[in-house]
C-alpha positions as CSV (number, residue, x, y, z in Angstrom):
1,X,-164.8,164.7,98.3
2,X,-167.8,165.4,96.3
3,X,-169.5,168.5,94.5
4,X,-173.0,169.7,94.0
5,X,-174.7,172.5,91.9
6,X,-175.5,175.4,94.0
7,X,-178.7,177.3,93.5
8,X,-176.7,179.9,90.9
9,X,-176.8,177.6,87.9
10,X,-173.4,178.3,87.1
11,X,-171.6,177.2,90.0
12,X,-170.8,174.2,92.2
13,X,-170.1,173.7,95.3
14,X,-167.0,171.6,96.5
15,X,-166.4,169.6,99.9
16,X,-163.4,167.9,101.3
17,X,-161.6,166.7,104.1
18,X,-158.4,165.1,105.5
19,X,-159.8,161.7,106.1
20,X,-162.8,159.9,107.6
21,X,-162.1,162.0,110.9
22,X,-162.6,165.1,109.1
23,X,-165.7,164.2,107.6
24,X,-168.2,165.8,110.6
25,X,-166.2,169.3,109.8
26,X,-165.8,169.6,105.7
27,X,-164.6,172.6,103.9
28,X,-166.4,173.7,101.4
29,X,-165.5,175.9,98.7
30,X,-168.3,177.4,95.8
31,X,-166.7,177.4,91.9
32,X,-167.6,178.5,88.2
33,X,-169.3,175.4,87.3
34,X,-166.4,176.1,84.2
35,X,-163.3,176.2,86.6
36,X,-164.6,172.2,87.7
37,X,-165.3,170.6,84.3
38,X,-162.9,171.3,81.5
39,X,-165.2,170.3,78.4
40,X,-162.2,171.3,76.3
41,X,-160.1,168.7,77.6
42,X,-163.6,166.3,76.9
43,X,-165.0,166.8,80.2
44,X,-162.2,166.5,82.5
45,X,-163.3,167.1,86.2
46,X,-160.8,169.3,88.4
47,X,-160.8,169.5,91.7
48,X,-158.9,172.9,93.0
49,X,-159.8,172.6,96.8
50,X,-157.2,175.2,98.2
51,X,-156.1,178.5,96.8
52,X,-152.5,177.0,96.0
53,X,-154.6,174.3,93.9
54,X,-156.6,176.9,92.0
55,X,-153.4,179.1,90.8
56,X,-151.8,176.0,89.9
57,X,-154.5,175.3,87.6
58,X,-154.7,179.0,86.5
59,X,-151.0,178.9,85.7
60,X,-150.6,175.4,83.6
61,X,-153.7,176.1,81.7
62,X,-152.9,179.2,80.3
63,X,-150.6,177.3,78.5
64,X,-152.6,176.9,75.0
65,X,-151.0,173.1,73.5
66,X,-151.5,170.1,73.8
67,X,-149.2,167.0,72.6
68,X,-150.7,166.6,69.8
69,X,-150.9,170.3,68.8
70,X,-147.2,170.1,69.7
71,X,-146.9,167.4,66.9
72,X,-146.3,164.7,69.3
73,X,-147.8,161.5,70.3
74,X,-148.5,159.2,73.5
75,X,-148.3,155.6,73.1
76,X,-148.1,153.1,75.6
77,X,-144.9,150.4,75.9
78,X,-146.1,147.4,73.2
79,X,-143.5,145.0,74.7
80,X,-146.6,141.9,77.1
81,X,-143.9,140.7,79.2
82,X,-146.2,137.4,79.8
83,X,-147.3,137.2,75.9
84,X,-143.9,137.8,75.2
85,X,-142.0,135.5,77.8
86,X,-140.2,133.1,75.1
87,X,-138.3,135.9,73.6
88,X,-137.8,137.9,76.5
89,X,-134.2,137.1,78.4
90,X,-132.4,137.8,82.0
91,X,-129.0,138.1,80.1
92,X,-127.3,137.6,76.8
93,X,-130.3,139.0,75.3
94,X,-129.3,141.6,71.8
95,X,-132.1,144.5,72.7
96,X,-132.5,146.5,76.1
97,X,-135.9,146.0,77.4
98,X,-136.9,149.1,79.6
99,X,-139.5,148.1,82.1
100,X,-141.1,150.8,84.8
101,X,-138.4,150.2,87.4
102,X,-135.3,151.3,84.7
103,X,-137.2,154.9,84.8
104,X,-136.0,157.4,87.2
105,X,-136.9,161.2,87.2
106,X,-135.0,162.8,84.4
107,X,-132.8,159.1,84.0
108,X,-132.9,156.2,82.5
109,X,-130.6,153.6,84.3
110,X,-130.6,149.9,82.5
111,X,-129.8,147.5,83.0
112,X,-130.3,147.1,86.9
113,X,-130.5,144.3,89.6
114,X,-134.0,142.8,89.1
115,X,-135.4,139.5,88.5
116,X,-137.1,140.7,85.5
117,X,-135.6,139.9,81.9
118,X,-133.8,142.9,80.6
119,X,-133.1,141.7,77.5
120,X,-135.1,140.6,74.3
121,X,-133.5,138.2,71.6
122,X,-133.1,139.1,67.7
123,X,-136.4,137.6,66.0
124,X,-138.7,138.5,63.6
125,X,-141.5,138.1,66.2
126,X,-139.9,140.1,68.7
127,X,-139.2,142.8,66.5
128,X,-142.8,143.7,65.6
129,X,-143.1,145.2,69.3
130,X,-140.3,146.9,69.1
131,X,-139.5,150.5,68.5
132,X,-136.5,152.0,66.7
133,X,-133.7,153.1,69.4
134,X,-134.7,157.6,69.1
135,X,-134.9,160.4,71.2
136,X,-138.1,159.8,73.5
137,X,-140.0,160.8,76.9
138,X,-140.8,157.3,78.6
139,X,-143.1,157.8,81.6
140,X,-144.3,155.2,84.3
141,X,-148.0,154.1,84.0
142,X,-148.4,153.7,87.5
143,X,-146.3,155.2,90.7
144,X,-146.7,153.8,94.9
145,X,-148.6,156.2,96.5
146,X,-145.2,156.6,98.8
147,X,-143.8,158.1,95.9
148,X,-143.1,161.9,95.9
149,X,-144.6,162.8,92.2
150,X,-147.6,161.0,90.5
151,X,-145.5,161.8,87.4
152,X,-142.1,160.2,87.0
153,X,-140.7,160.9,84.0
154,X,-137.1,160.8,82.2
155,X,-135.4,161.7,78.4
156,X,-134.7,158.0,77.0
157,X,-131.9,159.6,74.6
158,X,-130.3,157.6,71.4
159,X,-126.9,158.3,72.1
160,X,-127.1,156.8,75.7
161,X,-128.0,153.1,73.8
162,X,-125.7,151.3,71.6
163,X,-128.8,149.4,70.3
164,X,-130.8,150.1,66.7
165,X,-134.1,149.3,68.6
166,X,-135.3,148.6,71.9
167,X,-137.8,147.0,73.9
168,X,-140.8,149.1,76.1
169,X,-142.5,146.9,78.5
170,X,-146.5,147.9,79.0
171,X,-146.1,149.2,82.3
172,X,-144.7,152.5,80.5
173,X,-145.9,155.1,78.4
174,X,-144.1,157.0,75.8
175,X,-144.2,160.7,73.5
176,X,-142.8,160.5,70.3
177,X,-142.3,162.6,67.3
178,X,-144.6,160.5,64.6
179,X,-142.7,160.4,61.3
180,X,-139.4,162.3,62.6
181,X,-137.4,162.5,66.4
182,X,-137.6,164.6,69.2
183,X,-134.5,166.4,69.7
184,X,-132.1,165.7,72.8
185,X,-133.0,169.7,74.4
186,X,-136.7,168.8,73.7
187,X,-136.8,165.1,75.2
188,X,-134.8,166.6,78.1
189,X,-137.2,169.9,78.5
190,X,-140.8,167.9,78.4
191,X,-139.6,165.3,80.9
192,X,-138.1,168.2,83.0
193,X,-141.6,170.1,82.6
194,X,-143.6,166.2,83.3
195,X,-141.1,165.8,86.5
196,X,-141.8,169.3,87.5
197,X,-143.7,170.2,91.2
198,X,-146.1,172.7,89.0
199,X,-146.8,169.5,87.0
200,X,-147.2,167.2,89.9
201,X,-149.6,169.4,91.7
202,X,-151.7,170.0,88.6
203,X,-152.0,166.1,87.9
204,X,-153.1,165.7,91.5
205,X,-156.2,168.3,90.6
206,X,-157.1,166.3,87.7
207,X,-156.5,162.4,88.3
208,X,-157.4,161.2,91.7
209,X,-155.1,157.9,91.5
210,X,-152.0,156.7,91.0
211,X,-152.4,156.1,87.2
212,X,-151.2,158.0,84.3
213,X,-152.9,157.1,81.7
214,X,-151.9,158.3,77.8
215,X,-155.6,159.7,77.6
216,X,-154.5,162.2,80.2
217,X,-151.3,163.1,79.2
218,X,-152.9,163.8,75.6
219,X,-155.2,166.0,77.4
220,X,-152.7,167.9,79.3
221,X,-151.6,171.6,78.5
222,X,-148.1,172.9,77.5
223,X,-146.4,175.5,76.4
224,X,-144.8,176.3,73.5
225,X,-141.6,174.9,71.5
226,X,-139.1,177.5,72.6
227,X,-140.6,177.6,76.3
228,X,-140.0,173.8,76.2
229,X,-136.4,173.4,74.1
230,X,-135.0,177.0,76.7
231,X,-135.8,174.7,79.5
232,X,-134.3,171.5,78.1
233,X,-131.0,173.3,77.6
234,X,-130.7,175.2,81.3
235,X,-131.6,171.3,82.1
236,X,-128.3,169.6,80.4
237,X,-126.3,172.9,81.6
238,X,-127.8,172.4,85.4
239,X,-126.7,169.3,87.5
240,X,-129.7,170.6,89.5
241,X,-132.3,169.5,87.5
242,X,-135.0,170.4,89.8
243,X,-134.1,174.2,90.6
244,X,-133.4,175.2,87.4
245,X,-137.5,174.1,86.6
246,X,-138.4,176.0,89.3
247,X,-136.4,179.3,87.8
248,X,-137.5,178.4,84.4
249,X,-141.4,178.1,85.5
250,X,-141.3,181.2,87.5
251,X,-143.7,183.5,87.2
């Protein structure tokens, strides 16, 4: 895929196609040089190459937040598994360690069968890269490209761990409330939003790999609190997590 400028100085020309046999036949398709590069968002290139792609990006970005407008912030799991190997523990351990493979969409599930260490041991080294056990959004840093969504997200709730702090590994990213806690409908309605298909599709416009970095989640647009905590509690009322998105993002 690639784009030019066309002759009209505001607008580009885009060209794709479905792998290296498709490349004697391209599609093209001519753009606002302004619907390509998002200098809001610090000169994020999209890269809308269908109609379905364009009203996705019409519909998320009419959305006028971002995290950190939202008061929230991304940070990425502190916990160096290799830097951190003598403290780190397969079992007996006194702190969960979450690692990429614990995070499901819209679940947590620790601790599970893997040869990693799930477990980090009480001492005053390990707990400087821990975080106190709250209400947060973990996200995995990096998905297979067999996965269904680039984003895989889940609520990592207090009440679900009988720990005062906990270990993220630095495979994961994480949104927080700096200085207070989300709350369980608002973890459970920005995971559901991050897990969503309108989500997925939009991320697939903007990032071209199968990382998700914290730069691009702070970058991302949301809506507002209430649009976010409504859809956290039809969420915890739905065992259908994924339909009652789609009703709640409707439009």
């Amino acid at each position: 895929m690639r784009f030019q400028k066309s002759r009209a100085s505001r607008k580009v020309i885009l060209s794709s196609s479905k792998g290296v046999e498709g490349l004697a036949n391209p599609r093209f398709r001519e753009m606002p040089v302004d619907s390509v590069i998002d200098a809001a968002a610090g000169q994020i290139i999209r890269l809308p190459i269908e109609d379905a792609a364009e009203r996705t990006m019409k519909q998320v970005e009419k959305w006028n937040f971002t995290l950190t407008q939202l008061g929230l912030e991304v940070s990425t799991g502190p916990v160096v598994a290799f830097r951190s190997a003598k403290w780190l523990r397969h079992k007996n351990g006194d702190y969960p360690l979450i690692w990429l493979n614990h995070v499901r969409p819209m679940s947590v599930e620790w601790p599970v069968a893997t040869e990693k260490p799930q477990y980090v041991v009480d001492c005053a080294e390990a707990r400087e890269w821990l975080v106190l056990n709250s209400n947060y959004v973990v996200i995995r840093r990096f998905s297979a490209k067999e996965d269904r969504r680039r984003i895989i997200a889940a609520p990592l709730l207090k009440r679900n761990l009988g720990f005062d702090r906990v270990g993220l590994e630095n495979h994961l990213n994480f949104i927080h409330r700096p200085g207070g806690e989300l709350t369980v409908e608002e973890a459970q309605g920005l995971a559901a939003l991050l897990n969503s298909d309108l989500m997925d599709a939009y991320f697939r416009i903007v990032n071209g790999n199968t990382q998700v970095n914290a730069s691009e989640l702070r970058a991302m647009r949301f809506p507002d609190w209430s649009t976010i905590i409504n859809l956290g509690r039809n969420v915890s009322r739905s065992s259908e997590w994924e339909s009652a998105v789609t009703k709640a993002l409707a439009v």
